[in-house]
TIVO-696936 format. One record per residue: residue in one letter; x, y, z of N, C-alpha, C in turn. Coordinates in Angstrom, 1 decimal. Layout:
REM residues N
 residu    nxx    nyy    nzz   caxx   cayy   cazz    cxx    cyy    czz
      A      X      Y      Z      X      Y      Z      X      Y      Z
...
This chain:
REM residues 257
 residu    nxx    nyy    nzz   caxx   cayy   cazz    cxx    cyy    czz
      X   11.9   -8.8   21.2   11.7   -7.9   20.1   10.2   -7.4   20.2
      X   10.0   -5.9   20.3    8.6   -5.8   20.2    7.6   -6.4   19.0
      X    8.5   -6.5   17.8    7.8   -6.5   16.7    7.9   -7.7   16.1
      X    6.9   -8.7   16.6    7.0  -10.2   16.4    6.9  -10.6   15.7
      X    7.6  -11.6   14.7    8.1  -12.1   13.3    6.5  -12.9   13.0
      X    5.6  -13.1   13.4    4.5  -13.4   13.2    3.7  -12.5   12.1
      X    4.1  -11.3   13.0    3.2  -10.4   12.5    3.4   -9.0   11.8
      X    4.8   -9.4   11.7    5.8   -8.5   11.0    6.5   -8.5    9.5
      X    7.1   -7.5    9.0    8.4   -8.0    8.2    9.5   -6.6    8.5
      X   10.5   -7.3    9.0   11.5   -5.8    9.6   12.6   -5.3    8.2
      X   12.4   -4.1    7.6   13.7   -3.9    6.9   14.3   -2.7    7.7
      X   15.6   -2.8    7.3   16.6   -1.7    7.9   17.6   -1.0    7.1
      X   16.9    0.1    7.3   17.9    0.8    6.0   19.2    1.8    6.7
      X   20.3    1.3    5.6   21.5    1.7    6.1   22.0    2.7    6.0
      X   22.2    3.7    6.2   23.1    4.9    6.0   24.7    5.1    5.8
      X   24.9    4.4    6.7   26.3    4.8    7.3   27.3    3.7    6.7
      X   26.6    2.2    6.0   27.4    1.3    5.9   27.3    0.1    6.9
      X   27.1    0.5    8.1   27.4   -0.6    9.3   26.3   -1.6    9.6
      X   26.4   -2.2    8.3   25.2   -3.5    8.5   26.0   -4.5    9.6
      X   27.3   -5.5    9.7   27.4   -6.5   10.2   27.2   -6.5   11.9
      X   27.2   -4.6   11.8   27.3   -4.1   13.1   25.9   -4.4   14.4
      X   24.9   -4.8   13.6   23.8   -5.0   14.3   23.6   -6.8   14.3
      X   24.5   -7.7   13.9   24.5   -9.2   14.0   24.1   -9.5   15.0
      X   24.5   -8.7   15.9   24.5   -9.8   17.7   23.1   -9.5   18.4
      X   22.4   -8.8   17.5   20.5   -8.7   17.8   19.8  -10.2   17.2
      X   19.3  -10.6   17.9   18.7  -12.5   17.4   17.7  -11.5   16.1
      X   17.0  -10.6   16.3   16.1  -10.1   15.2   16.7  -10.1   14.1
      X   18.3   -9.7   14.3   18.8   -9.0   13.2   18.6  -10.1   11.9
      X   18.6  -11.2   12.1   19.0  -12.4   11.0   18.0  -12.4   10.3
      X   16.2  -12.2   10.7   15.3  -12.3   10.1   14.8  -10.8    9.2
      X   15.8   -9.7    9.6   15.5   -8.3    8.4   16.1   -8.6    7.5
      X   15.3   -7.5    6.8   15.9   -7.4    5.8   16.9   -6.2    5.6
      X   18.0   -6.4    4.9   18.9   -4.9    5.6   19.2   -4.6    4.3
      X   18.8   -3.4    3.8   19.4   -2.6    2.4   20.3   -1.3    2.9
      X   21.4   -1.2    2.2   22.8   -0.4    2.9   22.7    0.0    1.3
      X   23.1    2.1    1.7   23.3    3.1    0.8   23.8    4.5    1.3
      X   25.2    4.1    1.0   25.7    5.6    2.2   25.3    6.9    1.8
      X   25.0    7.5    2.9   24.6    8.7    3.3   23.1    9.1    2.1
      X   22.5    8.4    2.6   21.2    8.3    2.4   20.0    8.6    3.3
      X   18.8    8.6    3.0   17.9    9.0    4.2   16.7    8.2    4.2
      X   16.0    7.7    5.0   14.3    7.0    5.2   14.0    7.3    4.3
      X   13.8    8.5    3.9   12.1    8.5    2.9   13.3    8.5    1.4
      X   14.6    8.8    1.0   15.4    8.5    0.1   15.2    6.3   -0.3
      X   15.4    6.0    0.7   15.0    4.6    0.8   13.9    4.1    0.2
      X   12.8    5.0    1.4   11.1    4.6    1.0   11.2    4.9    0.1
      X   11.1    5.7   -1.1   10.5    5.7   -2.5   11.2    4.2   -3.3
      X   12.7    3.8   -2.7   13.0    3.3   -4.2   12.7    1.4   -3.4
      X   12.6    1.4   -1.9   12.4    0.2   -1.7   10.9   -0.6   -1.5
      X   10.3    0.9   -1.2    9.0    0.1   -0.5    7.7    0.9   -1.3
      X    8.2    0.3   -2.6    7.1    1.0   -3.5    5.8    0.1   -3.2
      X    4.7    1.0   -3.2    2.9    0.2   -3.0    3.0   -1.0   -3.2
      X    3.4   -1.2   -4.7    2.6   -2.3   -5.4    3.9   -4.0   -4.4
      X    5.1   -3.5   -4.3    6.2   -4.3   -3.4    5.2   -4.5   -2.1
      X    4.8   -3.2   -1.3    4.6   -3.8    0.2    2.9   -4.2    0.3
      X    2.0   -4.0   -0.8    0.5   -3.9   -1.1    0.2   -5.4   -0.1
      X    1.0   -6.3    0.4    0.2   -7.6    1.0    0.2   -6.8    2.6
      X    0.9   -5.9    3.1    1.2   -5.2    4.3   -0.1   -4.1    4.4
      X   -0.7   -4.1    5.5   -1.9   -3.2    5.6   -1.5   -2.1    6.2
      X   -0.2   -2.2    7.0    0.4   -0.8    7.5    1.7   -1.1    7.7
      X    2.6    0.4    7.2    3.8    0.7    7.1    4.4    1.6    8.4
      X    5.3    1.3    9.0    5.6    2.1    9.8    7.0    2.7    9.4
      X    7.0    3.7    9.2    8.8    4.4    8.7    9.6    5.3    9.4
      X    9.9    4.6   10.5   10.7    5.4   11.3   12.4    5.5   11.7
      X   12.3    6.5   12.1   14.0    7.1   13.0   14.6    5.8   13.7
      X   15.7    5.7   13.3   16.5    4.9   14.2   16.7    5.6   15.6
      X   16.2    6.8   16.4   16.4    7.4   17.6   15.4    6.9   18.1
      X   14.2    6.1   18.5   13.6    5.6   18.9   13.6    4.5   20.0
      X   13.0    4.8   21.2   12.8    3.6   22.5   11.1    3.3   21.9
      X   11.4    1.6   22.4    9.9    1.4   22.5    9.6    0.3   23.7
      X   10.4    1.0   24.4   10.3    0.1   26.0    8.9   -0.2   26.1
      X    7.8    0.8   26.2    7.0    1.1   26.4    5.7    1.0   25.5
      X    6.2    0.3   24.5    5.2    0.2   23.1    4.7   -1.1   22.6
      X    3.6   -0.8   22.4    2.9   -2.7   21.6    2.9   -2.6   20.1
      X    3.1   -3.1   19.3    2.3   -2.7   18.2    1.0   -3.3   17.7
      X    1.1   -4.4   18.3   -0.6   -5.3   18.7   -1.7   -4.1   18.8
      X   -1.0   -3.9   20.2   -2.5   -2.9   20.4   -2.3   -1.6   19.9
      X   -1.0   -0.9   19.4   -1.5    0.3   18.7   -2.4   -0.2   17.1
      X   -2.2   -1.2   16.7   -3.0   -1.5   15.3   -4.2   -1.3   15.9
      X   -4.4   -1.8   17.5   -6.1   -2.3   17.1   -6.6   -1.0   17.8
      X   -6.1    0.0   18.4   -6.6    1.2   18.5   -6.9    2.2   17.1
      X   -5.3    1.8   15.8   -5.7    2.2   15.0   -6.9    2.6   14.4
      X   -7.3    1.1   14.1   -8.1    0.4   13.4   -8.9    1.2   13.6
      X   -9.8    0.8   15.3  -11.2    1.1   16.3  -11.3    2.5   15.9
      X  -10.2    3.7   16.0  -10.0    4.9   15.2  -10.4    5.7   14.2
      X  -10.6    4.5   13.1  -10.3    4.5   11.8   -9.1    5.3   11.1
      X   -8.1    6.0   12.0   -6.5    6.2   11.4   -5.7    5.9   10.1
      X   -6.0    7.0    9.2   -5.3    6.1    7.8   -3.6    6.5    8.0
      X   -3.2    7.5    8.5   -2.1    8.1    9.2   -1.8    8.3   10.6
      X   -1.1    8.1   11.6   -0.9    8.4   12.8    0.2    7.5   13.3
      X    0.9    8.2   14.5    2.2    8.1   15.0    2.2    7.7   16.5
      X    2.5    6.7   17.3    2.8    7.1   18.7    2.8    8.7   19.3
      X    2.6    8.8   20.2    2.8   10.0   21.3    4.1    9.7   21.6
      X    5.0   10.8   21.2    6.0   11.3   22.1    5.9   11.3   23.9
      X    6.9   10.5   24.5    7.0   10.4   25.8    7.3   12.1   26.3
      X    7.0   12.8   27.3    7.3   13.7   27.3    9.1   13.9   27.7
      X    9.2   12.8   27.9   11.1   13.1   28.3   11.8   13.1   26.6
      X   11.0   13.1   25.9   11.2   13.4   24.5   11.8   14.6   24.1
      X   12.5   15.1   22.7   12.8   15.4   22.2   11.8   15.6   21.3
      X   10.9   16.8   22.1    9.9   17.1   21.2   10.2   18.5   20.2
      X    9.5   18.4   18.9    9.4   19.9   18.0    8.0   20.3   17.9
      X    7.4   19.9   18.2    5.9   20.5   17.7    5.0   19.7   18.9
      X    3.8   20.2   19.9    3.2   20.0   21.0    2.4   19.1   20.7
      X    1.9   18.9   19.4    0.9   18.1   19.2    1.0   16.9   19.4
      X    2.4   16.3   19.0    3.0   14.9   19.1    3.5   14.6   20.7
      X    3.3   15.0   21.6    3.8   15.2   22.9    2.3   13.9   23.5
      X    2.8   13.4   24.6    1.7   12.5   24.9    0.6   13.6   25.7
      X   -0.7   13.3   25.6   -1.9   13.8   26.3   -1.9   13.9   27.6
      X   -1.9   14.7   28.5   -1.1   15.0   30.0   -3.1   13.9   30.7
      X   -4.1   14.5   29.9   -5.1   13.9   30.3   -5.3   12.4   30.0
      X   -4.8   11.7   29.5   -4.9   10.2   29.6   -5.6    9.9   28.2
      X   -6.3    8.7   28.0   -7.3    8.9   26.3   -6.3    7.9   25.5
      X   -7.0    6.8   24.9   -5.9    6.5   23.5   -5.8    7.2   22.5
      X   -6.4    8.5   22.1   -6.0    9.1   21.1   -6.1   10.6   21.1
      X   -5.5   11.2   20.2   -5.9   12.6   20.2   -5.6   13.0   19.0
      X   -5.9   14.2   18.6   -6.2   14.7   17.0   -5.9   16.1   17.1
      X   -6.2   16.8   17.9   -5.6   18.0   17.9   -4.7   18.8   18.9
      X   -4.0   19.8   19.1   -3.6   21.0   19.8   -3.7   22.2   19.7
      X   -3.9   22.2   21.4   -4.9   24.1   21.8   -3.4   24.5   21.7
      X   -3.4   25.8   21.7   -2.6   26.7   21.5   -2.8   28.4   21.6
      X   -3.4   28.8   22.6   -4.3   30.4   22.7   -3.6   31.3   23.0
      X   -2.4   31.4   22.9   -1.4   32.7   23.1   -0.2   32.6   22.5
      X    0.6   33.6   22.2    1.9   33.3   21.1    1.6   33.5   20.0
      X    2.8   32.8   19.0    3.0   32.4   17.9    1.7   31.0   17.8
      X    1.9   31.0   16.1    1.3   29.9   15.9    0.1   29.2   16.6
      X   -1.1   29.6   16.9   -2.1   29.5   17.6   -2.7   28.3   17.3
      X   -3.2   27.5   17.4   -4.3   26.6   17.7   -5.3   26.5   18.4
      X   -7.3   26.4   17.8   -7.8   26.6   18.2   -9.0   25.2   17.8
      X  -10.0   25.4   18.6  -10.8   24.3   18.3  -11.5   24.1   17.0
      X  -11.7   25.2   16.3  -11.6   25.2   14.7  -10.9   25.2   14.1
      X   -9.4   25.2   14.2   -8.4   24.9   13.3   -8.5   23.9   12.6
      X   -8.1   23.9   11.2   -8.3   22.8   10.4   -7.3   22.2    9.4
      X   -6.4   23.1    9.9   -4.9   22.1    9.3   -3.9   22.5   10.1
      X   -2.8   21.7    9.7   -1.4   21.3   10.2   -1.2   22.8   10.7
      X    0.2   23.1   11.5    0.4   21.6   12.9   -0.4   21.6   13.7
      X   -2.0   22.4   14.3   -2.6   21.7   14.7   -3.9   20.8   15.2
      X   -3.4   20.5   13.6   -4.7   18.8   13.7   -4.2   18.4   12.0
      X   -4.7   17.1   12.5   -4.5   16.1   10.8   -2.7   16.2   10.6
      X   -2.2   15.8   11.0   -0.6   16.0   11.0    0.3   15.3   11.9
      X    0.6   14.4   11.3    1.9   14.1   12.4    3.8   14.3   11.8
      X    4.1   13.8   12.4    5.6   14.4   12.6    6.5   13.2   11.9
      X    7.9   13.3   11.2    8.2   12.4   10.2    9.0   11.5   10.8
      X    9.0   11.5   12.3   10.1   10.6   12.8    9.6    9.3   13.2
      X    8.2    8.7   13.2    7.4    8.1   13.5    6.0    7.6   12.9
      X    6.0    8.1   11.8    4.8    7.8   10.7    4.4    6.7   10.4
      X    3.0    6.2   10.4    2.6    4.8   10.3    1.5    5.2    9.7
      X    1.5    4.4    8.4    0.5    4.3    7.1   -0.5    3.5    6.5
      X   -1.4    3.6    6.6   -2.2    2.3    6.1   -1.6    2.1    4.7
      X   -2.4    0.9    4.4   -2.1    0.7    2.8   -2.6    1.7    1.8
      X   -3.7    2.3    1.8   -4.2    3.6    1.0   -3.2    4.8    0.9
      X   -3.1    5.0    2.1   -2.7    6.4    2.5   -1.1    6.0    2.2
      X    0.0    4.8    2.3    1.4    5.0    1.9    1.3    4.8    0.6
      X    0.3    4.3   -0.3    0.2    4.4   -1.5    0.3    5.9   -2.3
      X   -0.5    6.7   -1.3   -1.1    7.9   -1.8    0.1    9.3   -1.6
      X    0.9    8.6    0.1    2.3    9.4    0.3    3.7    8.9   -0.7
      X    3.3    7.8   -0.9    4.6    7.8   -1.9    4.6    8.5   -3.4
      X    3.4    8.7   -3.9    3.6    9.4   -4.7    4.2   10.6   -4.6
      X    3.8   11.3   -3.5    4.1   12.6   -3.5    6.1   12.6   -2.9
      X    6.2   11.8   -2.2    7.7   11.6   -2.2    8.4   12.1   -3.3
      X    9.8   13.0   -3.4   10.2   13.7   -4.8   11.4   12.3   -4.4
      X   11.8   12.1   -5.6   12.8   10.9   -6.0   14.3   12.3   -5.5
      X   14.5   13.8   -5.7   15.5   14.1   -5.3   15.6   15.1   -4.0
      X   14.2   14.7   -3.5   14.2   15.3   -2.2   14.7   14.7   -1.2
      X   15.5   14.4   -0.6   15.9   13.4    0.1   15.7   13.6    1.8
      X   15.3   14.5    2.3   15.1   14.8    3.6   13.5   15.3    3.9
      X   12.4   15.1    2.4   11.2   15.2    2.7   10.4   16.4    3.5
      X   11.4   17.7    3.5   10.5   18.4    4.7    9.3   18.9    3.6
      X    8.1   19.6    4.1    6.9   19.9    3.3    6.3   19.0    3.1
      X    6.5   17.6    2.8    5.3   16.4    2.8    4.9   16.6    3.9
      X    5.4   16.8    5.4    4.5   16.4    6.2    2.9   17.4    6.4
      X    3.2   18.6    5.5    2.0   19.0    5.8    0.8   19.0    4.7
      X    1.3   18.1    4.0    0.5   17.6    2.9    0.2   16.3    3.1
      X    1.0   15.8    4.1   -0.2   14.4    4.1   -1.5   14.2    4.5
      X   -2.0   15.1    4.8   -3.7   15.4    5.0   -4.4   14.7    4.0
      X   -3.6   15.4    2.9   -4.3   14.7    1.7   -4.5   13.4    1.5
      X   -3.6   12.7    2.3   -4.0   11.0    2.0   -4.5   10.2    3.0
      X   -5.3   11.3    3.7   -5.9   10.5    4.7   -7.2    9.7    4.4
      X   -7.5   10.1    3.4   -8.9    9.1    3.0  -10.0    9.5    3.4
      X  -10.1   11.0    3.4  -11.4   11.5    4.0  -10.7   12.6    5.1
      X  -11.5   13.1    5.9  -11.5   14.2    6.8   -9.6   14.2    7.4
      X   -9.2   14.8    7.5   -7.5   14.6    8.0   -8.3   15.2    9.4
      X   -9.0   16.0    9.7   -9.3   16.1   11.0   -9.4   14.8   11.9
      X  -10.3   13.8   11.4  -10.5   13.1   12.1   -9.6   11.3   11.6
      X   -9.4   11.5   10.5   -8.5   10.3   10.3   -6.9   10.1   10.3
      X   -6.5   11.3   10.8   -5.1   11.6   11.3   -5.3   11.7   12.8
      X   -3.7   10.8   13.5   -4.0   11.2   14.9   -3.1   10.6   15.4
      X   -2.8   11.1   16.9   -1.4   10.4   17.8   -2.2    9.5   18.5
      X   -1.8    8.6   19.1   -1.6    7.5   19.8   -1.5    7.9   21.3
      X   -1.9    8.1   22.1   -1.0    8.2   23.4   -1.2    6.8   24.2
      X   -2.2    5.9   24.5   -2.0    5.0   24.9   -0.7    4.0   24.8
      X   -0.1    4.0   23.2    1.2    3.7   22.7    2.1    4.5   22.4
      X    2.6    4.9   23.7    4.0    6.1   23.0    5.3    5.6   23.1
      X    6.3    6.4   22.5    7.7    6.0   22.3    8.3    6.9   22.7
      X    9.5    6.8   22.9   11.1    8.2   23.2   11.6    8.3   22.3
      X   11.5    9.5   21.9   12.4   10.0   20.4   13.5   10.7   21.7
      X   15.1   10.3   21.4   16.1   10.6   22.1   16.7   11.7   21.1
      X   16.4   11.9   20.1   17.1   13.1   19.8   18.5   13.0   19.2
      X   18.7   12.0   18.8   20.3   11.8   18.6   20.2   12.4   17.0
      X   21.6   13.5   17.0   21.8   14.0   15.8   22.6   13.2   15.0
      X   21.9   12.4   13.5   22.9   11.4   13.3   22.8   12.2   11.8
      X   22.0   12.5   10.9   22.6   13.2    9.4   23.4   14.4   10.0
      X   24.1   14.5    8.7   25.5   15.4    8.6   26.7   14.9    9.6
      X   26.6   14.1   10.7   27.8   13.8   11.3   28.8   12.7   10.5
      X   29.9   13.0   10.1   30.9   12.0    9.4   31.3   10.8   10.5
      X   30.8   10.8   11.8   31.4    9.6   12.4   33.0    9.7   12.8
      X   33.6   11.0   12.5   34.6   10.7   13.0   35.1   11.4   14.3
      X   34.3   12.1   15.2   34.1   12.2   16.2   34.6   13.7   16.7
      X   34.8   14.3   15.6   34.7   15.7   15.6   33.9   16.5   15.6
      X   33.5   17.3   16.6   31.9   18.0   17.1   32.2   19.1   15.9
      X   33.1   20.2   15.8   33.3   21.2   15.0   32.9   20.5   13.4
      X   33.2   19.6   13.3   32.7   19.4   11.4   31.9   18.5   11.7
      X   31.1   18.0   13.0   29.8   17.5   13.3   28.4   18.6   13.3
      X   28.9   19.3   13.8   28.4   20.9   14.0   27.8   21.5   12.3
      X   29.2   21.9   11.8   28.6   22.3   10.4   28.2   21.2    8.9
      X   28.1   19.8    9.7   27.3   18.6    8.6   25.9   18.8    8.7
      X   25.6   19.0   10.4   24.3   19.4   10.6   23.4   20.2   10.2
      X   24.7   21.4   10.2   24.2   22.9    9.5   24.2   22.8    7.9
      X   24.8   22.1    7.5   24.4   22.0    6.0   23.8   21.0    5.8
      X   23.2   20.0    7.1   21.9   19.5    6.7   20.6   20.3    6.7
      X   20.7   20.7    7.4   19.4   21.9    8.0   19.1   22.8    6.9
      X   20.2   23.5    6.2   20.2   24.7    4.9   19.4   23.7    3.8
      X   20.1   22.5    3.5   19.5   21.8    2.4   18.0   21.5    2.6
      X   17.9   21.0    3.6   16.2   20.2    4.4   15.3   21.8    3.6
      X   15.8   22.8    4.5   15.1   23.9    4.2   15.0   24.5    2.5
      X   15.6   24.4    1.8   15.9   24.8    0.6   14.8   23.6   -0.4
      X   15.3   22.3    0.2   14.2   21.6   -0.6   12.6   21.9   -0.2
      X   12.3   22.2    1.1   11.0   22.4    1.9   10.7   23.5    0.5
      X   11.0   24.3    0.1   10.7   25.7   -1.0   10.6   24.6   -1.8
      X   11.6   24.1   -2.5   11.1   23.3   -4.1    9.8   22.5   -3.9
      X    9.7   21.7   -3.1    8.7   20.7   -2.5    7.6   21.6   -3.1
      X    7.2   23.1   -1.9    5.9   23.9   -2.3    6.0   24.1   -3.4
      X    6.6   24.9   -3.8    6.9   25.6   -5.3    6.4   24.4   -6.5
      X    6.9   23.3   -6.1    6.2   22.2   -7.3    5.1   22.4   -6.7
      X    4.3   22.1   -5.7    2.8   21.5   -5.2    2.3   23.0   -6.0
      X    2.6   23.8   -5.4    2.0   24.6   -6.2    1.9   25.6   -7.9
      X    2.4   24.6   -8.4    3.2   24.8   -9.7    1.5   23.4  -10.5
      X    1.8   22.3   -9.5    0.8   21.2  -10.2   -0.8   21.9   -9.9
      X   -0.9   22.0   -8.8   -2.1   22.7   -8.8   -2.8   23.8   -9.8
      X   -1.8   24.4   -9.7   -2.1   25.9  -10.9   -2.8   24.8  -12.3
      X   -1.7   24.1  -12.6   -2.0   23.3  -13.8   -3.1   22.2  -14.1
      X   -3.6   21.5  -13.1   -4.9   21.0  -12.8   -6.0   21.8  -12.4
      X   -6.2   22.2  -14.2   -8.1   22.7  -13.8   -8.9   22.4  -13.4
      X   -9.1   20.6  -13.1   -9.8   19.8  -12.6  -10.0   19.6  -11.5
      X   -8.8   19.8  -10.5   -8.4   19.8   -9.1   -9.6   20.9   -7.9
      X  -10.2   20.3   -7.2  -10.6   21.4   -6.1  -10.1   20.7   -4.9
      X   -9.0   21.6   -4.4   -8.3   21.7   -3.2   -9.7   21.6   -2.1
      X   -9.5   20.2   -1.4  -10.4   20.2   -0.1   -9.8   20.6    1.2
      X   -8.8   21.3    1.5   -8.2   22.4    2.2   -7.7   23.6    1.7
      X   -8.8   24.6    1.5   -8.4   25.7    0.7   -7.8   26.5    1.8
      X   -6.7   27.4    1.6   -5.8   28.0    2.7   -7.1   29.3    2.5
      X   -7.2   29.6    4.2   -8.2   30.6    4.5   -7.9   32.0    4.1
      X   -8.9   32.8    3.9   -8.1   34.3    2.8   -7.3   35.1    4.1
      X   -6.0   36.0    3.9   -5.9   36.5    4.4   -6.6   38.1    4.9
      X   -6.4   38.7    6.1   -7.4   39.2    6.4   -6.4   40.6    6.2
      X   -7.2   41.9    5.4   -6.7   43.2    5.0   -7.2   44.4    5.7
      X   -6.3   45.3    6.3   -7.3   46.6    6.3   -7.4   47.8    5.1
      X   -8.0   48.7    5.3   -7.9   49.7    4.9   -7.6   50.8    5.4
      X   -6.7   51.6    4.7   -5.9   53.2    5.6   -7.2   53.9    5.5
């Protein structure tokens, strides 16, 4: 087991029902296993692993069950953490990964860490003054690891009916505890394989055609909540006159006819 009972505490959250189904793992006996069908990670995290419950744990790691860590310590990703100062940050995607966004891809140059992604042509640019998400201060939700500050400070923002979380990820800047440039960051020394397996919206019963459209009516909802998500953040903001935004979005640029 990478994640040694020493220095650990394992929960596993259920989706699908099939707790007895993982018995024949020696780890399995010492998790903790909470089962809620057709449920999701960050649906879980808000109602199991509130602050003040995990506060003796100095970091939270909340990830995808699609995950290899053939290749991973968590020893030494803490103590890179740490050395870092990281209040947020994720492993490096292996590049045989199932990557969405370049940033989380491991560093082709070597380094235990990195913080940002170039990007000089295309869509969606990235440059060495960029100063928010996706690229720099941002990681990706399939792999997130939290200090104690900063999962205190992301659970708040978790909506209790959002259940697939998209839009937090680019507001967790905010809980980085200072600079998200420099206290957010990937891991490459410690990466993992995200395999990609599509497991929300599939019923399990082994029909690709209504596997197909579970998916797609997971993807419509993800996206539909990503709108409420903003639409609130920026609904609270308006309403805190006290608030000054320390990532103000840059003005857009206008011409004249």
């Amino acid at each position: 087991m990478q994640f040694p009972a020493a220095n650990f505490t394992l929960m596993l959250f259920h989706y699908d029902g099939v707790v007895e189904g993982w018995s024949d793992l020696p780890w399995s006996r010492r998790a903790v296993h909470v089962a809620a069908a057709d449920q999701t990670k960050w649906w879980f995290g808000k109602r199991f692993l509130h602050p003040d419950l995990v506060a003796e744990y100095d970091y939270i790691f909340l990830w995808d069950e699609d995950i290899e860590v053939d290749n991973f310590d968590p020893l030494r990703y803490l103590d890179i953490v740490r050395k870092e100062g990281l209040e947020i940050s994720q492993p490096a995607l292996d590049r045989r990964s199932k990557i969405h966004h370049q940033l989380t891809a491991r560093a082709r140059r070597g380094g235990a860490v990195h913080r940002r992604f170039y990007k000089t042509a295309g869509g969606g640019r990235c440059y060495g003054n960029s100063t928010g998400p996706p690229c720099t201060g941002w990681v990706e939700m399939m792999v997130p690891v939290f200090s104690r500050a900063a999962w205190r400070c992301a659970w708040r923002m978790i909506q209790n009916d959002l259940v697939f979380a998209w839009g937090l990820d680019f507001k967790l800047g905010y809980c980085a505890q200072g600079d998200r440039t420099m206290n957010v960051g990937i891991v490459d020394s410690e990466y993992v394989l995200h395999r990609g397996i599509p497991t929300l919206g599939d019923a399990g019963d082994g029909k690709p055609a209504a596997a197909a459209a579970g998916r797609s009516a997971v993807r419509q909802r993800s996206s539909t909540e990503m709108q409420i998500f903003n639409r609130r953040w920026n609904e609270a903001v308006a309403e805190d006159e006290c608030w000054t935004d320390p990532y103000p979005e840059p003005p857009t640029a206008t011409t004249k006819d």
